[in-house]
N, C-alpha and C positions, 0 to 999 in steps of 0.2 A: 504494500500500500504506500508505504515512503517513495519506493521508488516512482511511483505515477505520480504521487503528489511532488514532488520534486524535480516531474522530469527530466529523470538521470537518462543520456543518451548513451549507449556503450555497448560493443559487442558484450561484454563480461555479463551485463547487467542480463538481455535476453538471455544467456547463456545459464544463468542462475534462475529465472522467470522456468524457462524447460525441464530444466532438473528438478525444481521444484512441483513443477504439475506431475511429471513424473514419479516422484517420489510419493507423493498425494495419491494415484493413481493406485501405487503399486499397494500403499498403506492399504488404500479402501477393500483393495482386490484382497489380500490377504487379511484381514477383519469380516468379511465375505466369506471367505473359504471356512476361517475359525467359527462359524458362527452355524453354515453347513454341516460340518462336522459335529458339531455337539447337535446340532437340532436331530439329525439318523440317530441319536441317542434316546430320541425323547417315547414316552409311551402317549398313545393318542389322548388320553384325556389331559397330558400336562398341555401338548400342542393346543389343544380345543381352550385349555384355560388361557395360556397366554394368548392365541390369536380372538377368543373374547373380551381380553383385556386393550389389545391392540385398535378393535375397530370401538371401545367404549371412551377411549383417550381420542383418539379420531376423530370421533362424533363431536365429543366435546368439544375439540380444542377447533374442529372446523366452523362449530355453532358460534365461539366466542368470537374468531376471526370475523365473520360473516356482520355478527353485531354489531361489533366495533366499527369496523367498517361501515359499515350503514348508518349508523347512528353520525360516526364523529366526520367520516371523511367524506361522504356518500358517493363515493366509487362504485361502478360496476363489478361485477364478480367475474372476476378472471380465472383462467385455470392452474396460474400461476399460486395464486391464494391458496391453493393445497399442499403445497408443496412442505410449505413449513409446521402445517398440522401432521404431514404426513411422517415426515424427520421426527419431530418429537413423538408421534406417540408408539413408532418403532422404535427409536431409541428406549422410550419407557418400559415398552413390554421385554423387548430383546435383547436389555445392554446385559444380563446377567448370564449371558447365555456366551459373552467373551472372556468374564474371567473366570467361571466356575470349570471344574474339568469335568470328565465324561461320567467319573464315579458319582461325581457329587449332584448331576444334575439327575440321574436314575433315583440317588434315594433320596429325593424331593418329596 
């Protein structure tokens, strides 16, 4: 962000820009995979609870968005607007699912 804001011009600078998406990339992709792997672990009623805890954070946090929105900004509803209910309320259901291990998520 410094760097835009600053308008640093520099090979180096893209050069760090790339390696950085890259590395974000590679982050997300194996946070992904770790997350794959323990889910093959799970028994269908843990799956059925978390992904009903999943679309109940969803709901909500999409209903607040939508309000607020409407009430304070009165913006149209975009399909962008989901985006950030959608991030949190995976992250809420699922983030336990990156640092617990395989043992630990079975005797749940």
């Amino acid at each position: 962000m410094l760097i835009v804001y600053k308008d640093i011009a520099s090979p180096y600078v893209v050069t760090f820009i790339i390696g950085y998406v890259i590395f974000l990339l590679i982050y997300v992709l194996s946070l992904l995979i770790k997350v794959l792997i323990n889910l093959r672990s799970f028994i269908w009623e843990q799956l059925r609870k978390k992904l009903f805890t999943f679309f109940m954070w969803f709901l909500f946090l999409n209903g607040s968005t939508f309000l607020i929105n409407y009430f304070f900004i009165d913006s149209t509803f975009e399909l962008w607007d989901l985006s950030i209910p959608l991030g949190l309320a995976f992250g809420i259901a699922f983030a336990d699912l990156l640092f617990k291990s395989n043992k630990e998520i079975t005797s749940d």
